[in-house]
C-alpha positions in Angstrom: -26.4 -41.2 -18.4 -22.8 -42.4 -18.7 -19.4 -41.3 -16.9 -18.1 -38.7 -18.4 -14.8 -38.7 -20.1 -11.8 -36.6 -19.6 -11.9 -33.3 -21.2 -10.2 -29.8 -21.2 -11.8 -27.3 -19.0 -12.1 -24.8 -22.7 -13.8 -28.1 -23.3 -16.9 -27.6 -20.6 -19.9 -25.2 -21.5 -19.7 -21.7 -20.3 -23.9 -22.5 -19.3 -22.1 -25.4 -17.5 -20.2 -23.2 -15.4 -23.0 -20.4 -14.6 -25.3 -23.1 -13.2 -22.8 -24.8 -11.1 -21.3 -21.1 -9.2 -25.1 -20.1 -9.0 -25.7 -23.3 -7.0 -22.6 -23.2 -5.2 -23.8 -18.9 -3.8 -26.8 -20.5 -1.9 -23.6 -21.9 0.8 -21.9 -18.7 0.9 -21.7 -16.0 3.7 -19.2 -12.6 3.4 -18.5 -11.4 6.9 -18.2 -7.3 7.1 -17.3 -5.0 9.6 -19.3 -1.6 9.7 -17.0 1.1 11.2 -17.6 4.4 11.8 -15.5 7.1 9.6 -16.8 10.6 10.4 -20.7 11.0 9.6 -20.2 7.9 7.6 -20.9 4.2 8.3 -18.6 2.1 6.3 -18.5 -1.7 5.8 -15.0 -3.5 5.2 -14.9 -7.1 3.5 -13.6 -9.5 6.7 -13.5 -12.6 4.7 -15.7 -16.1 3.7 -17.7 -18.4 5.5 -19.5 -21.8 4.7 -22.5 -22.7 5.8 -22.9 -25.7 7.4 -24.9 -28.6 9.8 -23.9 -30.9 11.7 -24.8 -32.8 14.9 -27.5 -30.9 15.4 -25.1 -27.5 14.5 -25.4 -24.5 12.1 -22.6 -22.8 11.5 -20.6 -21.0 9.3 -17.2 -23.1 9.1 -14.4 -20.4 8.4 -10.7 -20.1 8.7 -9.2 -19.6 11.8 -7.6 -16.0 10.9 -10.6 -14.5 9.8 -11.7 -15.2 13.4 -9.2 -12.8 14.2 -10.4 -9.9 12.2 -14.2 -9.9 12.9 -16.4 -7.8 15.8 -16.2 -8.9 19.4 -19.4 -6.9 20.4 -22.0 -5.7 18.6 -23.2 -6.7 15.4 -21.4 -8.7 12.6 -22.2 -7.4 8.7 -23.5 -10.6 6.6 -23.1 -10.7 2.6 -26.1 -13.1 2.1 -27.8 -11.8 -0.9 -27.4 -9.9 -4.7 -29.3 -7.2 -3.2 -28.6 -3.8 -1.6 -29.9 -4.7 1.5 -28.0 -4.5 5.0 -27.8 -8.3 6.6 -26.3 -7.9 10.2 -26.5 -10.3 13.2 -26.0 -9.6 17.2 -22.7 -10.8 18.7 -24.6 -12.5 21.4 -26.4 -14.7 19.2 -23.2 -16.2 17.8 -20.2 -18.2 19.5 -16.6 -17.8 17.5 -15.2 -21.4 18.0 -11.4 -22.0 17.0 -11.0 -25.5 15.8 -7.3 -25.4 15.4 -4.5 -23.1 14.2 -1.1 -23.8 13.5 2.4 -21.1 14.0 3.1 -21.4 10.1 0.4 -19.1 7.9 0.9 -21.3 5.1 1.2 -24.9 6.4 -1.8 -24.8 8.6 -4.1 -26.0 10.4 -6.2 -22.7 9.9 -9.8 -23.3 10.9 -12.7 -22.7 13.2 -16.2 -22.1 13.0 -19.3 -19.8 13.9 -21.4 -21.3 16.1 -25.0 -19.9 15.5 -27.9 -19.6 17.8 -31.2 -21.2 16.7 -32.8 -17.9 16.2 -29.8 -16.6 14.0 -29.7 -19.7 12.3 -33.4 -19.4 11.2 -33.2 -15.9 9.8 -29.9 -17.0 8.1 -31.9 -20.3 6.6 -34.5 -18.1 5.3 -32.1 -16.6 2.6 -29.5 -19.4 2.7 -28.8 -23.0 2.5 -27.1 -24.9 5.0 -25.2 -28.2 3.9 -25.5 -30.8 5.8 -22.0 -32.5 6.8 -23.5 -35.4 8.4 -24.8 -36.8 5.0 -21.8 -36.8 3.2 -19.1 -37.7 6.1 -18.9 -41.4 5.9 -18.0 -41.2 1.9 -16.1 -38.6 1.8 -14.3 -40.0 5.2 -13.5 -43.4 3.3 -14.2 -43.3 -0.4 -13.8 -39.6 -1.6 -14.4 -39.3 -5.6 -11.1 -39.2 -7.8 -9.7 -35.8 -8.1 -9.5 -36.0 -11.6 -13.5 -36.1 -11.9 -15.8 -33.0 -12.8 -14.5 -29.9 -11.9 -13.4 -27.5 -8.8 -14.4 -24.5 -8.1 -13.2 -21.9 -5.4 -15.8 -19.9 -4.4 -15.3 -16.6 -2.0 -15.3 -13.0 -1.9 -12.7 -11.5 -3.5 -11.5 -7.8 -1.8 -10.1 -6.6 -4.9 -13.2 -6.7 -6.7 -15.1 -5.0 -4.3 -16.7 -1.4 -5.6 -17.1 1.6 -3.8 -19.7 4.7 -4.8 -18.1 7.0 -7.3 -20.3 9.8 -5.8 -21.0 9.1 -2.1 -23.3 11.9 0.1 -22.0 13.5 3.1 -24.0 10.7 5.4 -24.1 7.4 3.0 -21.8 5.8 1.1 -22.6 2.2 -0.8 -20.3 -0.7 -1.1 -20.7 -3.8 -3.6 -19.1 -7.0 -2.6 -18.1 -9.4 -5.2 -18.6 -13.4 -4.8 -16.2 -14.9 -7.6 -15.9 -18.2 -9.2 -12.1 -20.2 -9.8 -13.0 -23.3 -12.1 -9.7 -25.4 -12.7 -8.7 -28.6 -10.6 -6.7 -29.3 -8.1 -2.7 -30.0 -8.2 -1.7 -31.9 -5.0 -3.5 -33.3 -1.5 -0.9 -34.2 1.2 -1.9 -35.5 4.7 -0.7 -34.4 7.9 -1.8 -36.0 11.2 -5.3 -35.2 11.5 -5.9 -32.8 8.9 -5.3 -32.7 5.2 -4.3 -30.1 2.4 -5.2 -29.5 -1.4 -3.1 -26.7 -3.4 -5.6 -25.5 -6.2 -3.6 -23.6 -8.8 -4.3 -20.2 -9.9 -2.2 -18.2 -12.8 -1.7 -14.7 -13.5 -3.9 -12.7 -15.8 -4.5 -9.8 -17.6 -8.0 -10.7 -18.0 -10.0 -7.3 -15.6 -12.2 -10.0 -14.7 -10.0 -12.5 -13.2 -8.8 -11.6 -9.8 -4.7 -11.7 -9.0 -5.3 -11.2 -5.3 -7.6 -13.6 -3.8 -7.5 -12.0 -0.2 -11.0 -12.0 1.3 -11.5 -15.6 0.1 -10.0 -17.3 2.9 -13.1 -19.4 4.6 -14.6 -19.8 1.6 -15.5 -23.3 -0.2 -13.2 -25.3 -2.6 -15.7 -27.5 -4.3 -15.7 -30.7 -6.1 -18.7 -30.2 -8.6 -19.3 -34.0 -10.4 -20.4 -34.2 -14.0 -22.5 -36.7 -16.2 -22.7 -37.2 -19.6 -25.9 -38.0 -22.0 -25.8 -40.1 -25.0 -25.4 -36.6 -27.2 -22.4 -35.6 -24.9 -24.0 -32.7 -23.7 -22.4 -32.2 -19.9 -24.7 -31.6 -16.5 -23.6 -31.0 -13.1 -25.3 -34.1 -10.7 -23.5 -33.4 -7.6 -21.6 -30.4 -5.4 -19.4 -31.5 -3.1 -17.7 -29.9 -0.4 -14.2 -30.9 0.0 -11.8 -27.9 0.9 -12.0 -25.0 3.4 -9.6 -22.0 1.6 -6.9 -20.6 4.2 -4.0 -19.2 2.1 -2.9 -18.2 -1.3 0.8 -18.2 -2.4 2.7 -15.6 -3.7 3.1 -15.6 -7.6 6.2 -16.9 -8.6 6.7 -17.3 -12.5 3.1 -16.0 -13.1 1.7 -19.1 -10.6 0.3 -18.8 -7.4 -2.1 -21.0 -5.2 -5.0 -21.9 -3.4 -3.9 -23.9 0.3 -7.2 -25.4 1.5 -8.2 -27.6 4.3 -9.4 -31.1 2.9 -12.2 -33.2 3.7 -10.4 -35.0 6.7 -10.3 -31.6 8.3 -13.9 -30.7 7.4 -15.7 -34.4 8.0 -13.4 -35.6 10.5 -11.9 -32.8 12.6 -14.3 -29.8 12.0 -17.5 -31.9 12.2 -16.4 -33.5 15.5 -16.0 -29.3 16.5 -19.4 -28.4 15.7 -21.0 -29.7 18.8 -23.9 -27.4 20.5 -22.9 -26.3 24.1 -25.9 -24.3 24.9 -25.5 -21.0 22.4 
């Protein structure tokens, strides 16, 4: 296999792309709220999780915000598979840890984590995977791979996409939640004391399949997928690498808007040093 050279992302293989978000779904989590309207039950997108290990930790790493918005007793609603099945877990079986927030929305810090119990991390594991922090901490602490390498993708669930039953019944009601894909690259990184920032780009479209409001992704992955190259030039995905935490996205100006994510300083330095058991 050899490096791979630069090319245009209308360049990469649409099969290329499939394989690489179908990958990336296996370290995603949705976080719903089930409210009670009437006689009917009915689940609201809350936002994006990761999930990940470390020191001995599962979690689902999040943004700080999102924190905000989910239950403080009784159950939280998981998005964890394709199916129509109901994934919820008991409060007391998770701890909501804030890592650190920051006054400004858009400059950060925004992050924290869900601490999970060893019982709810099980059941999660047997439908998920967890990626494991400690293995990738001291390179991407000290020797991160260029930015101009592979591909990114932004991977959440997007509220805008989310589709409700056209013909509910008096006592049920059925929701689908979307988990979308941004492939693109990533325009700027900027450190600020302990954490870091990237700004992945994201422009307007008239495309009904490409989302102009991103809310519901924030706690979701941005990822750093690397590529190789065969002889014949045909492209493969050889490594997924977690490398941004998705907090904010700009308002369009000019038909551009933006991704803010958390970088892998905040994830491997600040975040992993957070995700410390204390007896859940």
């Amino acid at each position: 296999m050899s490096a791979t050279k630069e090319r245009s992302i209308t360049e990469i293989p649409d099969d290329l792309f499939r394989v690489a978000t179908e990958h990336l779904w296996q370290f995603t989590v949705g976080f719903v709220a089930v409210e009670r309207k009437g006689k009917v039950e009915e689940a609201t997108l809350r936002g994006s999780g990761i999930l990940v290990k470390a020191n001995g930790t599962h979690a689902f790493l999040t943004a700080d915000h999102v924190i905000d918005n989910l239950p403080r007793d009784g159950r939280l609603g998981l998005i964890l598979s394709a199916t129509v099945e109901q994934t919820s877990i008991d409060r007391s079986g998770i701890e909501y840890r804030r890592i650190d927030r920051g006054q400004d929305p858009r400059a950060g810090p925004d992050i924290a984590a869900i601490i999970l119990s060893s019982t709810v991390a099980s059941a999660v594991g047997s439908k998920k995977t967890f990626y494991d922090l400690d293995r990738r901490k001291e390179r991407l602490m000290t020797s991160p791979p260029d930015d101009r390498e592979g591909i990114w993708i932004a991977s959440g669930f997007v509220e805008e996409f989310t589709k409700m039953d056209p013909n509910p019944t008096p006592y049920e009601s059925v929701k689908a939640f979307c988990d979308f894909a941004s492939v693109g690259g990533v325009e700027s990184y900027v450190v600020e004391g302990q954490h870091d920032y990237f700004v992945f780009p994201l422009s307007n479209s008239t495309d009904a399949s490409i989302p102009n409001n991103f809310g519901g992704v924030s706690g979701s992955g941005l990822w750093h997928v690397l590529l190789r190259e065969n002889k014949a030039g045909d492209l493969t995905a050889f490594d997924y690498i977690l490398q941004g935490l998705t907090y904010y996205q700009e308002p369009y100006v000019e038909g551009r808007s933006a991704l803010r994510c958390h970088g892998q300083k905040s994830i491997y330095g600040v975040a992993h040093e957070a995700l410390r058991s204390r007896g859940l």
